[in-house]
C-alpha positions in Angstrom: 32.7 37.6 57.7 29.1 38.8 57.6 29.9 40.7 54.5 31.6 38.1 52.4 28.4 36.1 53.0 26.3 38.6 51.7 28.4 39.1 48.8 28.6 35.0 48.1 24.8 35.6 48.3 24.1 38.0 45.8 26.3 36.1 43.7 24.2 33.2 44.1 20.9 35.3 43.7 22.6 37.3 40.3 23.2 34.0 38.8 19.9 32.8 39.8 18.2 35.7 38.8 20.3 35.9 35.4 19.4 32.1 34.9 15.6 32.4 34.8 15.8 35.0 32.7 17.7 33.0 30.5 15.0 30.2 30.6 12.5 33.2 30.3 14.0 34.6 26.8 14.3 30.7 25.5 10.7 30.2 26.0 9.8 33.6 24.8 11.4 32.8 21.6 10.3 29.3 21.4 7.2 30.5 21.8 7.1 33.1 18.4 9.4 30.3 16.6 6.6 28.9 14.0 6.4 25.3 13.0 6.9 24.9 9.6 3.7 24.4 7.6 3.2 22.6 4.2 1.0 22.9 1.2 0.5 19.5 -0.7 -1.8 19.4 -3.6 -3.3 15.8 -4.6 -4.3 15.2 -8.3 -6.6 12.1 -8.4 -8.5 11.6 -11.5 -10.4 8.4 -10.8 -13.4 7.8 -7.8 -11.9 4.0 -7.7 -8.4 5.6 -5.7 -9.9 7.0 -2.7 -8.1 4.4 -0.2 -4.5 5.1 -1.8 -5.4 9.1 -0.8 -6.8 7.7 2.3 -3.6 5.7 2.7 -1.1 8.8 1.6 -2.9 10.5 4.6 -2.3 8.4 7.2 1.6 7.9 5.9 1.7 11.7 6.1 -0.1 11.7 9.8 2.6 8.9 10.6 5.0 11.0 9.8 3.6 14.2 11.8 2.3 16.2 9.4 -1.3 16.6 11.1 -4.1 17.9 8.6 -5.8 21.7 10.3 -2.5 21.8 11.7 1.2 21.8 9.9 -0.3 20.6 6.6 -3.5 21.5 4.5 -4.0 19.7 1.5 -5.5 20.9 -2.1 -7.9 18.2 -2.8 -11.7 18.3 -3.2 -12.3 14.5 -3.7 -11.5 12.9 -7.2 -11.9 15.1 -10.5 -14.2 14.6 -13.1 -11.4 12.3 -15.3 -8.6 13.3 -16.8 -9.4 16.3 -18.5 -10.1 18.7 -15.6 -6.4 17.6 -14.2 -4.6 20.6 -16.2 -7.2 23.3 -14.5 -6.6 21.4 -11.3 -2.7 21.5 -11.3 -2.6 25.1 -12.4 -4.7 26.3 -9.5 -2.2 24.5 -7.7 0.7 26.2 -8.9 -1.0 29.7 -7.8 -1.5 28.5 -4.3 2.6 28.3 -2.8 2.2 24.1 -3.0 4.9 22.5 -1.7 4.5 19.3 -3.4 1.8 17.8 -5.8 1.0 14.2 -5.5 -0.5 12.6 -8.7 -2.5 9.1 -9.0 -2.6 7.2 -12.4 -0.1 7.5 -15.5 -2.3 10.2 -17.3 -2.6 12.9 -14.3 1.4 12.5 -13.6 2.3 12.4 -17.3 0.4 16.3 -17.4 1.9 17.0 -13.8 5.7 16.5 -15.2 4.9 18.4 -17.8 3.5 21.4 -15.6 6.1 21.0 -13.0 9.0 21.7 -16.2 11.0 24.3 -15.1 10.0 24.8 -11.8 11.3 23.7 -8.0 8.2 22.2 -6.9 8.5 18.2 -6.3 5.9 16.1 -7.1 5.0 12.1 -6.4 3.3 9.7 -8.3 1.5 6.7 -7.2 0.5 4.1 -8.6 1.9 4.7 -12.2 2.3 1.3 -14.4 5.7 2.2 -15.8 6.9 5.5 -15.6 10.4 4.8 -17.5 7.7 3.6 -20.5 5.2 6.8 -20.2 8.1 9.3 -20.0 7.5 10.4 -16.4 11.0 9.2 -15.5 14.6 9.4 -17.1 15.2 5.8 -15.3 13.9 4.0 -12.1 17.1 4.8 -10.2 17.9 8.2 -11.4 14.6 9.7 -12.6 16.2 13.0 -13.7 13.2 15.4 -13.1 10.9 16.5 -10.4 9.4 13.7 -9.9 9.1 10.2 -8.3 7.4 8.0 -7.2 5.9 4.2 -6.7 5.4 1.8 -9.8 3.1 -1.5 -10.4 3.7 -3.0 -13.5 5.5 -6.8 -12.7 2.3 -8.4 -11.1 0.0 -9.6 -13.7 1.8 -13.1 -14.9 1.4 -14.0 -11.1 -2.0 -12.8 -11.0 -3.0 -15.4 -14.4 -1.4 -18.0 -12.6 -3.2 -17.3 -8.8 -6.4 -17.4 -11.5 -5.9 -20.6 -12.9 -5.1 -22.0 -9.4 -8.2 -21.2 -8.0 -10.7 -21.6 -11.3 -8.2 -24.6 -13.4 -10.9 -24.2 -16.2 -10.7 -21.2 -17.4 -9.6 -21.0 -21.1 -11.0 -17.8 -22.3 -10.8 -14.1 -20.6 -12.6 -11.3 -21.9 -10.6 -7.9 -21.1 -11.9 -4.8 -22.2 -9.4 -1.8 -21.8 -8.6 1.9 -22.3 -7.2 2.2 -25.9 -5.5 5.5 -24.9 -4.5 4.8 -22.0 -0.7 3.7 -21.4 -1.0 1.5 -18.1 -4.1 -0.4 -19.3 -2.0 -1.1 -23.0 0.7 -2.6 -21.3 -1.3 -4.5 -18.9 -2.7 -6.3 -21.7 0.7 -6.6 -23.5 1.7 -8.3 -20.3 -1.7 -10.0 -19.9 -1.2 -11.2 -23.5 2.4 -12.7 -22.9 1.0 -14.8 -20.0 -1.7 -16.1 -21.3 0.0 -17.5 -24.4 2.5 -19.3 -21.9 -0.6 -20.7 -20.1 -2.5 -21.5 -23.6 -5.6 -19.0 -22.3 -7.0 -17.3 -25.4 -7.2 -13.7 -24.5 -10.0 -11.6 -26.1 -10.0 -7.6 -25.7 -12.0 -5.1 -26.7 -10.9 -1.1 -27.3 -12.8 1.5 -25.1 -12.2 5.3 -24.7 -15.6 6.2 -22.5 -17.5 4.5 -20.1 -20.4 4.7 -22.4 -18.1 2.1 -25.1 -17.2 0.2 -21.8 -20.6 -0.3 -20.8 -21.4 -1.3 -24.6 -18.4 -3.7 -24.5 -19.9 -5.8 -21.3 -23.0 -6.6 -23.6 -20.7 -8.3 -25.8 -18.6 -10.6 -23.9 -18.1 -14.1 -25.8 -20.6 -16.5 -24.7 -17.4 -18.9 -23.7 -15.9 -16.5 -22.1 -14.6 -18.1 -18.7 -13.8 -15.2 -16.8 -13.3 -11.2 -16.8 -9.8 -9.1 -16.5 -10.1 -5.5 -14.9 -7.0 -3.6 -16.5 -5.0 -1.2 -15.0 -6.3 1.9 -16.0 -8.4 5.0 -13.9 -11.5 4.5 -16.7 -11.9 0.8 -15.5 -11.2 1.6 -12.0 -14.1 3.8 -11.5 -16.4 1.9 -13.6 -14.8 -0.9 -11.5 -19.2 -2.3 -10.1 -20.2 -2.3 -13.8 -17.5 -4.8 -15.0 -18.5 -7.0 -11.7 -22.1 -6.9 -12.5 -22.0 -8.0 -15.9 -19.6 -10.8 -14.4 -22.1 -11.5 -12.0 -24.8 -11.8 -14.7 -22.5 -14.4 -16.5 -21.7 -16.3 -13.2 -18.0 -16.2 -14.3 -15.0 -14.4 -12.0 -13.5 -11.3 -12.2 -9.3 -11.0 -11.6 -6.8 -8.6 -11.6 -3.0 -7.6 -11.2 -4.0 -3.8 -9.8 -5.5 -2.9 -6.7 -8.6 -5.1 -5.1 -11.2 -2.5 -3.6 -13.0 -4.0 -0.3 -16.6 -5.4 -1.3 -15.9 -4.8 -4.7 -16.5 -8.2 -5.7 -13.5 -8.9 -7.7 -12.5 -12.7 -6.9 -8.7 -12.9 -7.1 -6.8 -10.2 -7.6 -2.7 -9.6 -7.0 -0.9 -6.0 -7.5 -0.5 -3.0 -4.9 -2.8 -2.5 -2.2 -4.7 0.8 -2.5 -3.7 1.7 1.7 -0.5 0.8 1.7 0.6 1.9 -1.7 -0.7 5.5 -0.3 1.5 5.1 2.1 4.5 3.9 0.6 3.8 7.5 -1.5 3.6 9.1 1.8 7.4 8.0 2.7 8.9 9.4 -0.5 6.8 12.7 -0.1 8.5 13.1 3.4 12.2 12.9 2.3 11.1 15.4 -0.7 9.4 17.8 1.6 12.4 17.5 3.9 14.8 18.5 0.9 15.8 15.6 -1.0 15.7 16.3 -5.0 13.4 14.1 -6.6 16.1 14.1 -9.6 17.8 11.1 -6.8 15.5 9.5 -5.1 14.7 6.6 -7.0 11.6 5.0 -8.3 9.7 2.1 -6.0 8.3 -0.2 -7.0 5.2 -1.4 -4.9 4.5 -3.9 -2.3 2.3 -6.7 -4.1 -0.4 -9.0 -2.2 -2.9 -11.6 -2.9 -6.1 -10.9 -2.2 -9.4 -13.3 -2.3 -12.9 -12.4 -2.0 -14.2 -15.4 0.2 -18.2 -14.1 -0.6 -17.5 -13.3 -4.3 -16.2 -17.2 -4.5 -19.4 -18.6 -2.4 -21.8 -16.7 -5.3 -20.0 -18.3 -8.3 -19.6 -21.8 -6.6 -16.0 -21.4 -6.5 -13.9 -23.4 -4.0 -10.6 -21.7 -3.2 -7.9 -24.2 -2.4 -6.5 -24.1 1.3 -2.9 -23.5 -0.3 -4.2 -20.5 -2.2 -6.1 -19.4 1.3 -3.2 -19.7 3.3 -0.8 -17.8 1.4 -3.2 -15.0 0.8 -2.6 -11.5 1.9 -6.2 -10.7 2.4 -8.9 -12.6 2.8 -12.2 -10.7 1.9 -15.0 -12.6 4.1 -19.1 -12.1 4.4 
């Protein structure tokens, strides 16, 4: 009897013993299993995006990729324009990236282009039309290795929040980037809305901020108001277009993003955060293996935003209607 106890107990103390070492090798190996760790280059040409890279950061954290620890990004703070973007994507490319992320139609037009032949996935946002600037085969089958989040479609409804708040404006100065793609057919849809609205629309070509800053000496004396265009020269000259609106007294609008304190009255387009973001979410499902060739084209989230202390220095009163369908409300 005594022995078939003893026996029952060094069965019990085997499979004990066998058990924890068991739990012993798991951990071992769990512990010399490596988390994956990613390499994500970002290719921002113009100062005025910072929040949409602040924004793609916080979708990537959301989605636990912590910066230091299982992600380290290539990105210094915005390039000096568009012309250091080739030098900055083909550093890049020498670095094992695991995805480049691009910001305005020119930088993503010279990222497809680098990204040809290769299996590296790369994300664009925001680009005006990428179907138009030949980023994209089509919005739902983009073809290549890219995609990403579009915001052309906004700026009829932006005219139209315009004339709600300010009902006498007539005549709208917009000065744009002649080369530029996104800011040409922002003022092509610009254009189109303003005929319906009978607003005489008056541009003016630039290519530098130099010809932008001689531009804002020249608006029309009747000019009733100013349009900031979609396009990364404009962007980051973004308090110069303001000032010479503030020196006129008249209101600034736009249908692309509205940076905080920026002074822009009315705008309505993306919104620099959560377009980041919405970048963010299609860099995820790329970096987790979907092709890029599939995954279609978004197009992003638009919102109204007011500037409440821009409207109190022109004199402007903002209806209620307007307020209380706004997105954002920009106070003192």
């Amino acid at each position: 009897m005594r022995e078939a106890i003893m026996k029952k107990n060094i069965s019990i103390y085997s499979l004990l013993i066998l058990s924890f070492a068991v739990i012993l090798l798991f951990g071992y190996s769990c512990d010399f299993k490596k988390e994956k760790a990613y390499v994500v280059g970002i290719v921002n040409p113009s100062t005025g995006l910072t929040d949409v890279v602040k924004g793609f950061k916080e979708g990537m954290e959301a989605r636990g990729y912590q910066e230091r620890g299982n992600i380290t990004y290539l990105y210094d703070g915005p390039l000096e324009g568009t012309d250091a973007v080739d030098a900055a994507i083909s550093e890049m490319l020498t670095k094992e990236v695991d995805l480049i992320y691009s910001l305005t139609t020119p930088a993503s037009r010279k990222l497809k282009k680098a990204l040809a032949g290769t299996d590296i996935p790369g994300v664009f946002a925001p680009v005006f039309d990428p179907v138009n600037a030949g980023i994209v085969n089509s919005l739902a089958k983009p073809g290549g290795q890219m995609t990403g989040v579009k915001v052309r479609g906004s700026t009829a409804k932006a005219l139209e929040w315009l004339i709600t708040i300010v009902p006498d404006v007539k005549r709208i100065f917009a000065p744009f980037h002649i080369t530029d793609k996104a800011a040409c057919l922002t003022i092509e849809d610009l254009q189109a809305a303003a005929e319906k609205l009978n607003i005489n629309l008056v541009t003016e070509d630039v290519t530098t901020g130099e010809e932008l800053e001689t531009a804002l000496t020249r608006i029309p004396v009747d000019t009733d108001a100013l349009w900031l265009t979609c396009s990364h020269l404009l962007l980051s000259n973004v308090d110069k277009i303001v000032q010479a609106a503030e020196e006129r007294k008249i209101p600034v609008a736009s249908s692309t993003h509205s940076m905080q304190k920026s002074g822009i009255l009315v705008t309505y387009g993306e919104y620099d955060t959560g377009l980041g973001k919405q970048a963010a979410r299609l860099a995820d499902k790329l970096l987790k293996g979907a092709s890029p060739k599939t995954v279609p084209v978004e197009t992003a989230e638009f919102k109204l935003v007011v500037n409440l202390e821009t409207a109190t220095k022109l004199g402007i009163k903002v209806p209620e209607t307007v307020l209380k369908q706004a997105d954002h409300i920009i106070r003192w």
